[in-house]
KEVOKE-500097 format. One line per field, with one value per residue (C-alpha): chain; residue in one letter; residue number from 0; x, y, z. Coordinates in steps of 0.05 Angstrom, whole numbers, always signed. Example, Ala and Ser with C-alpha at 12.3 -4.5 7.8 and 13.67 -1.06 7.14 Angstrom:
# residues 2
titor [A;A]
kolse [A;S]
vexkol [0;1]
u [+246;+273]
v [-90;-21]
w [+156;+143]
//
This chain:
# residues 159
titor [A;A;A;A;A;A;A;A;A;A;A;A;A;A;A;A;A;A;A;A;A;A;A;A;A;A;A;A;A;A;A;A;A;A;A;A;A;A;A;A;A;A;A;A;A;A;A;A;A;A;A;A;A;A;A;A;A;A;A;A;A;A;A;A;A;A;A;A;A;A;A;A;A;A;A;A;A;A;A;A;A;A;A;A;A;A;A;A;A;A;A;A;A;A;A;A;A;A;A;A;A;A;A;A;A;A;A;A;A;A;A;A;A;A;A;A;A;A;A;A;A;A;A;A;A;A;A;A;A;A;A;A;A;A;A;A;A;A;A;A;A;A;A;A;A;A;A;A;A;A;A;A;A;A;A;A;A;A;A]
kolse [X;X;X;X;X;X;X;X;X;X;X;X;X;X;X;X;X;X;X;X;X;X;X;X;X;X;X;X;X;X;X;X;X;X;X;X;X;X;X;X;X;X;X;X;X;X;X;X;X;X;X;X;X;X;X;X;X;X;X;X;X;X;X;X;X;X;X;X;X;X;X;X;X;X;X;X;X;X;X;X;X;X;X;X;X;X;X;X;X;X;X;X;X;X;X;X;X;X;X;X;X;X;X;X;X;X;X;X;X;X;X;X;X;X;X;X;X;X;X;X;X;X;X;X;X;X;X;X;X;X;X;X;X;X;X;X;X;X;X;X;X;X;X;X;X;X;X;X;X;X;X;X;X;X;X;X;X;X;X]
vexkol [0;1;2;3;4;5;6;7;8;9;10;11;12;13;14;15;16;17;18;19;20;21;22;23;24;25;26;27;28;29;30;31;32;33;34;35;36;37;38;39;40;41;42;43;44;45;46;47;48;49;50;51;52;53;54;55;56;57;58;59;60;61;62;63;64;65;66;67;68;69;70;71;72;73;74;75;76;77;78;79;80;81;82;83;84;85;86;87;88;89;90;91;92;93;94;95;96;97;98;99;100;101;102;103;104;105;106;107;108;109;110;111;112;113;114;115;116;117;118;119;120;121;122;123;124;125;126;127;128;129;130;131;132;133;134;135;136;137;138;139;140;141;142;143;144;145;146;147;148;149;150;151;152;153;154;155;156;157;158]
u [+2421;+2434;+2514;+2540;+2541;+2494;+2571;+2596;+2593;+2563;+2594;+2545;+2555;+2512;+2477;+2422;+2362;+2319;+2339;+2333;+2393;+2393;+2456;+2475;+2520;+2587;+2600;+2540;+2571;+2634;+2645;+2622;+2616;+2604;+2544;+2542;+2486;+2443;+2421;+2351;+2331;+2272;+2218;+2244;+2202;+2188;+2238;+2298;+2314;+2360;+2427;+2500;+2564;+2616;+2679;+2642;+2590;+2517;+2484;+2411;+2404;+2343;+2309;+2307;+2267;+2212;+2205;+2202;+2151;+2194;+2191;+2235;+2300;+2348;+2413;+2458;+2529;+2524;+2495;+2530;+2518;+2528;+2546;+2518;+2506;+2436;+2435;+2403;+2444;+2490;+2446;+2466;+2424;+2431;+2436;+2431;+2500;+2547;+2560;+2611;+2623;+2592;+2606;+2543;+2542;+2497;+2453;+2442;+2400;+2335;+2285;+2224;+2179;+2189;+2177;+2149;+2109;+2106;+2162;+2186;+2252;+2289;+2327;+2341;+2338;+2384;+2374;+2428;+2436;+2413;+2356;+2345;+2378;+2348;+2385;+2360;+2351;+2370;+2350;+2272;+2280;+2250;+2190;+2197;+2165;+2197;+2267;+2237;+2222;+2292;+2322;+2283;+2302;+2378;+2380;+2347;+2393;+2454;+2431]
v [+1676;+1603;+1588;+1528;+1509;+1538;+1547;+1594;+1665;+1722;+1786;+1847;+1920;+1944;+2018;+2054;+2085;+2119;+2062;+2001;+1972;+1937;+1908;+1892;+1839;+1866;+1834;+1881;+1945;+1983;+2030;+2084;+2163;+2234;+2255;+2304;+2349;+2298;+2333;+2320;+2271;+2292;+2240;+2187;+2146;+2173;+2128;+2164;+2226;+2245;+2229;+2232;+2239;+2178;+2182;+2196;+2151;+2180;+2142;+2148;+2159;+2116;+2136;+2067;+2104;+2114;+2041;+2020;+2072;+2123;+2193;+2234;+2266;+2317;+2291;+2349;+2334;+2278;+2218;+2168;+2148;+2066;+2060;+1981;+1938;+1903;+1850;+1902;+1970;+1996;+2045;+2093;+2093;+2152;+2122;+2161;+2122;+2066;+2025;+1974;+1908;+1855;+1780;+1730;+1648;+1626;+1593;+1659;+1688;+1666;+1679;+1731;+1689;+1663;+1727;+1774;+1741;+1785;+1835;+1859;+1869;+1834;+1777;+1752;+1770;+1766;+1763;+1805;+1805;+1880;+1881;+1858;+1865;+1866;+1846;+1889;+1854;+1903;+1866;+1879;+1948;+1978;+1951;+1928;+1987;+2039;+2007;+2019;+2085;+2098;+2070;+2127;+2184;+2167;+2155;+2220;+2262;+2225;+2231]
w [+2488;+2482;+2489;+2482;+2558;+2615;+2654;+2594;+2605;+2570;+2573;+2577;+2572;+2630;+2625;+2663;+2645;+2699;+2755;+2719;+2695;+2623;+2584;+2514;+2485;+2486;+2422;+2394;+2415;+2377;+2429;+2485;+2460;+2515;+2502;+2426;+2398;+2355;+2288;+2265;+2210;+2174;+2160;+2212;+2255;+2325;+2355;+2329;+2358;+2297;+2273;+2286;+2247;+2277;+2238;+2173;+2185;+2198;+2252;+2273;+2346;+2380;+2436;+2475;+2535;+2481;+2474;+2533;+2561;+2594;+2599;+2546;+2577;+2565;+2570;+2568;+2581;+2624;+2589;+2545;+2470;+2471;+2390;+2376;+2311;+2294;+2246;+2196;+2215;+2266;+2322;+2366;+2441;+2481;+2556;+2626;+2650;+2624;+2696;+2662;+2636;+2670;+2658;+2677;+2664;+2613;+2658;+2702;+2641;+2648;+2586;+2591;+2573;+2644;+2677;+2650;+2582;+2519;+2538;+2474;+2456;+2517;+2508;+2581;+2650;+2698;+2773;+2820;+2885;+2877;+2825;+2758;+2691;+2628;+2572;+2501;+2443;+2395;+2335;+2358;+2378;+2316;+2277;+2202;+2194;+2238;+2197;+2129;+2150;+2178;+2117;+2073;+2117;+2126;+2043;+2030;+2079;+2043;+1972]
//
């Protein structure tokens, strides 16, 4: 999360999980979906709850709460589905709430290392005037492993 400039900003999509507030790149996420049942996927790592079908495209759902240690949820009808690319796939994350987008200067995001050393799979922190956010790296969210395994289920239930 290096721009150019420590004055440039970086525009987040901010969600909630539990109480803690996290955001993603806007440029990483296509687009915000109600809540939908998620169909299961066979042989998939633990992380993925299942799959979903987005305008003909089937899109593994994963359970970001898993990875970062919190308890399993039913969402019913009120959470959100945040639809965002990797470098490797495009993931759908089931969220509690979608609270906005929130812009932030460069130089606000301060590296985990920082704070909190050997967080995985957070890119920055930011410090409001209200708490803190943590900003997912989505490209660490699954292991090499847990994406081979994903990659197997997903080609079996198309083939």
């Amino acid at each position: 999360m290096n721009p150019a400039s420590p004055d440039s900003l970086v525009r987040l999509v901010v969600f909630r999980l539990e109480e803690q507030r996290y955001g993603l790149p806007l440029a990483a996420v296509e687009r915000v979906l109600p809540m939908v049942a998620v169909a299961a996927l066979p042989k998939a790592p633990a992380v993925a709850l299942g799959v979903i079908n987005v305008g003909g495209r089937v899109i593994a759902v994963v359970d970001l709460r898993h990875r970062l240690g919190l308890p399993r949820r039913e969402y019913g009808l009120t959470g959100h589905l945040l639809v965002a690319r990797t470098q490797r796939r495009t993931l759908i994350l089931p969220v509690d709430a979608v609270l906005g987008v929130m812009a932030v200067t460069a130089d606000a995001v301060t590296s985990p290392d920082h704070l909190l050393p050997g967080i995985g799979h957070v890119a920055g922190i930011v410090a409001l005037s209200d708490g803190l956010l943590f900003i997912q790296d989505l490209d660490a969210v699954l292991s090499l492993d847990e994406e081979q395994q994903l990659s197997a289920a997903l080609e079996e239930v198309a083939g």
